[in-house]
C-alpha positions as CSV (number, residue, x, y, z in Angstrom):
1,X,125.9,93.0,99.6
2,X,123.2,90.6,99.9
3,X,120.3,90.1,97.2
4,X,117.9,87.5,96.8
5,X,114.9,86.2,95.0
6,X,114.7,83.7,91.9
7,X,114.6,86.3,88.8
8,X,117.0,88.6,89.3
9,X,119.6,85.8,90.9
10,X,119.0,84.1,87.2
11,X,119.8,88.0,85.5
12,X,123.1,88.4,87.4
13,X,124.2,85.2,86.9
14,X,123.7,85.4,83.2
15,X,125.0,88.8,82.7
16,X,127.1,89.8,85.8
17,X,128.3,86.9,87.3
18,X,131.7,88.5,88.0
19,X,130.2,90.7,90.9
20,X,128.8,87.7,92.3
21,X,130.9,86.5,95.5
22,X,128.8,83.8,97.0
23,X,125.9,82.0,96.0
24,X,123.2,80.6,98.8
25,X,121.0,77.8,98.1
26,X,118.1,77.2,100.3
27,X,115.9,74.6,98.2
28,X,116.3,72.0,95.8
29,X,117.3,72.8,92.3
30,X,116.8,71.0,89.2
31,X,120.2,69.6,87.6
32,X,120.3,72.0,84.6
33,X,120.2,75.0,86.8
34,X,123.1,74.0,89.4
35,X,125.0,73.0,86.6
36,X,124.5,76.8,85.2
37,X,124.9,78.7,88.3
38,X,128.1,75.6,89.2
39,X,129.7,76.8,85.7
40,X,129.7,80.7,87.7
41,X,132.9,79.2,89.4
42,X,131.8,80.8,92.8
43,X,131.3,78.8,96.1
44,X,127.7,77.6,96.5
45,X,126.4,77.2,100.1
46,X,123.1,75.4,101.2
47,X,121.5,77.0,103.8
48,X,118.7,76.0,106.2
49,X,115.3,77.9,105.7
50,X,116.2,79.8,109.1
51,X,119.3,81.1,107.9
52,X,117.9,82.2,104.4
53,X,115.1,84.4,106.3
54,X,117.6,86.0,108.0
55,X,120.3,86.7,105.0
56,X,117.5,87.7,103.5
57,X,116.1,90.0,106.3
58,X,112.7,88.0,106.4
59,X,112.1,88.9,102.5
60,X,110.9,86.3,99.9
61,X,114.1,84.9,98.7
62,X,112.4,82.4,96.6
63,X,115.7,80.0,97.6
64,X,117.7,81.7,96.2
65,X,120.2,84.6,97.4
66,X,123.5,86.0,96.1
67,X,126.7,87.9,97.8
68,X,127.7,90.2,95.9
69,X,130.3,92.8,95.4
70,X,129.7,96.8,96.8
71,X,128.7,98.8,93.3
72,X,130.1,102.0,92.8
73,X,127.1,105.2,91.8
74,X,127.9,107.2,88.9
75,X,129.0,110.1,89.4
76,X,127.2,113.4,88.6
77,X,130.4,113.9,86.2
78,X,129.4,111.4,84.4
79,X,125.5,111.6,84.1
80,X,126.2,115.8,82.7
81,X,127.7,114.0,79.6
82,X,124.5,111.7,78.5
83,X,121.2,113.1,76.5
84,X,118.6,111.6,78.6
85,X,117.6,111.4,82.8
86,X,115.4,111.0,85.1
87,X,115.3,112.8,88.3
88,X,112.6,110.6,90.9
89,X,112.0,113.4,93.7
90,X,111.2,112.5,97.5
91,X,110.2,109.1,96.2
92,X,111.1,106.4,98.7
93,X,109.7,103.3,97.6
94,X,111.3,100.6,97.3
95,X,109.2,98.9,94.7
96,X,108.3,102.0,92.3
97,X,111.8,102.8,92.3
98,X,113.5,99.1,90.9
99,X,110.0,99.3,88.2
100,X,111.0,102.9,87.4
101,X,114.8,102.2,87.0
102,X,113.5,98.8,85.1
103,X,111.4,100.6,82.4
104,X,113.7,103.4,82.2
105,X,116.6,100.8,80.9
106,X,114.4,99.6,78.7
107,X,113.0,102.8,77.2
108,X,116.6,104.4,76.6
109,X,117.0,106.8,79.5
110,X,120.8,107.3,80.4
111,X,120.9,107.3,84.6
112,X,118.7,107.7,87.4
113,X,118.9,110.0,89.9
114,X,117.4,109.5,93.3
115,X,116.7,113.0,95.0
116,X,114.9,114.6,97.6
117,X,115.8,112.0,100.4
118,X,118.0,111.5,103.0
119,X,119.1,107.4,102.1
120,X,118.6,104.9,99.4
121,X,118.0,101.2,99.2
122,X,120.4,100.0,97.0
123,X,120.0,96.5,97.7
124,X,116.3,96.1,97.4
125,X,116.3,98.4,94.4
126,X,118.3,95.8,92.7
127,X,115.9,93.1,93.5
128,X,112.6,94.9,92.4
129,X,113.9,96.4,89.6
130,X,114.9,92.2,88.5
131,X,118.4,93.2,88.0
132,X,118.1,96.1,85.8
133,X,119.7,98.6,88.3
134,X,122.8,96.8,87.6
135,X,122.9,98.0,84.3
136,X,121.7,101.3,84.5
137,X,123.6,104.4,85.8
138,X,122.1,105.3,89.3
139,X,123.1,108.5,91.1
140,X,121.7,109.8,94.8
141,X,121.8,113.5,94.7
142,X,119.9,114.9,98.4
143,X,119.6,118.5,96.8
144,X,117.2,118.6,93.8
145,X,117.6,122.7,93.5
146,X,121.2,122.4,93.6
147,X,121.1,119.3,90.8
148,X,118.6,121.5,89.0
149,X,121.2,124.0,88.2
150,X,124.4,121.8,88.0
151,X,122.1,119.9,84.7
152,X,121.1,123.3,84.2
153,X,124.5,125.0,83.2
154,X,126.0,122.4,80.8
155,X,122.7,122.3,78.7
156,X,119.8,120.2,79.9
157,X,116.6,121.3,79.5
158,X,114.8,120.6,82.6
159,X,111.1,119.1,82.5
160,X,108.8,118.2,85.5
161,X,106.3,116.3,85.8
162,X,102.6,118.2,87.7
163,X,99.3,118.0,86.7
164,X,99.5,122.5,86.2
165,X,101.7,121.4,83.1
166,X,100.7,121.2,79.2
167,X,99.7,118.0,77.7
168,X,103.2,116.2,77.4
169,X,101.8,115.5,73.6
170,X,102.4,119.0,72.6
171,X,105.7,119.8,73.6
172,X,108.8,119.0,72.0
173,X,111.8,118.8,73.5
174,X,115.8,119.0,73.3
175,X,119.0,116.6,73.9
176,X,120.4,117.1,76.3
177,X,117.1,116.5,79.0
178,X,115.8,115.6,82.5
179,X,112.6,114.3,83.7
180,X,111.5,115.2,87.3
181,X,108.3,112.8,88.7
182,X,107.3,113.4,92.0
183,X,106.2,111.2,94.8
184,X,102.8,110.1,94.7
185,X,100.4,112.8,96.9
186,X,103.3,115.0,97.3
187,X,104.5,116.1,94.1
188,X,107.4,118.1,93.5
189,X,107.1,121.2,95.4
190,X,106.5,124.4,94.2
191,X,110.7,125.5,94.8
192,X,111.6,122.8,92.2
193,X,109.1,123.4,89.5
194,X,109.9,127.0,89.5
195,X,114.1,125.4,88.6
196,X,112.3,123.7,85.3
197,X,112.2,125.5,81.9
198,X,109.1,123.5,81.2
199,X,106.3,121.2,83.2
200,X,104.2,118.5,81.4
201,X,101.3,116.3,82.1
202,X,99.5,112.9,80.9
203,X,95.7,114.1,79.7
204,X,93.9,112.0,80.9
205,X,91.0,110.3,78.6
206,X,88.6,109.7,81.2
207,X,87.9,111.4,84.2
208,X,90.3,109.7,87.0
209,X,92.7,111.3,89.6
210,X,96.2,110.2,88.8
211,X,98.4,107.0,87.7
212,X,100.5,105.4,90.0
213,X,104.2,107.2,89.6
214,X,105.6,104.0,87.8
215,X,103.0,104.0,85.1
216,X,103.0,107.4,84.7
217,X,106.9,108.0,84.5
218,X,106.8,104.9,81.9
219,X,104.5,107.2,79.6
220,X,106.1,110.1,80.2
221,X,109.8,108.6,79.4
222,X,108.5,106.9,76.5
223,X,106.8,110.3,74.8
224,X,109.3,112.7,76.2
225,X,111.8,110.3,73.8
């Protein structure tokens, strides 16, 4: 597996350097940081800007570019014994998924399960998310009804995200519990939100449409906990 790009090279090195297998160097470094990334104890290869582009799949590696070892998903096993998901439905964004799973590690939700669609960029959801997908559980599930009621029988309440809900402010909720956000324009359909036991919103203080899905799951997460 192949990931690239300055920051989250740096974040793997410092705290995951055993699943790296190869490091690629296609600039110039300063002494301090190929003496950091040397210390690794993993073979470092130059490369020529051609060959960069195309490890990198014509993405902006920044110079820098990593093998590294195939990562395991968690298991849905293991996700039915933590107190808080999140369940991103139908979204297939590269970028809002790595800054979802991002601020999710750092606001305390458990695992991440990607739902609703047929494949998942694990790869590039490492690189957007800077690393942080490394660290936090990550689970693709294609049936959201059928996840709905597995989390559903062993406890969880079940809370969507749709702007028919009640101001998120003025619920309270239970451990265990999942979060379901929608994709932007689409939603989460009316199927799934009939599976939830409750469905929240963001009120809004001004008059405006919506937030993008990052922002708004980043609220959500943070008052939900």
């Amino acid at each position: 597996m192949i990931v690239y790009g300055k920051q989250v090279v740096l974040y793997i090195a410092q705290k995951h350097p055993d699943l790296i297998e190869e490091i690629y160097l296609a600039k110039e470094i300063d002494k301090k940081l190929f003496h950091t990334l040397s210390q690794i104890g993993k073979k470092m290869i130059k490369l020529d800007f051609k060959k960069a582009q195309a490890l990198a799949r014509g993405g902006n590696h920044q110079g820098f570019l990593l093998k590294i070892r195939s990562l395991k998903q968690a298991s849905l096993d293991q996700l039915k014994r933590e107190s808080f998901l999140l369940i991103l439905v139908g979204l297939s964004d590269v970028g809002n998924i790595g800054a979802i799973i991002r601020t999710a590690y750092a606001l305390g939700v458990d695992g991440v399960i990607i739902s609703g669609i047929a494949s998942f960029n694990l790869e590039g959801t490492i690189r957007t998310s800077s690393g942080a997908a490394l660290d936090m559980p990550i689970l693709h599930y294609k049936d959201t009804l059928s996840l709905l009621n597995e989390l559903g029988q062993v406890g969880f309440e079940r809370i969507a995200a749709d702007m028919s809900g009640v101001d998120v402010t003025q619920e309270h909720f239970r451990n265990p519990k999942v979060l379901l956000v929608g994709a932007e324009g689409e939603g989460i359909s009316a199927k799934v939100l009939r599976g939830c036991d409750k469905i929240v919103k963001i009120k809004m203080q001004r008059p405006f449409d919506s937030l993008n899905v990052s922002a708004a799951t980043a609220i959500l997460c943070d008052r939900i906990r």
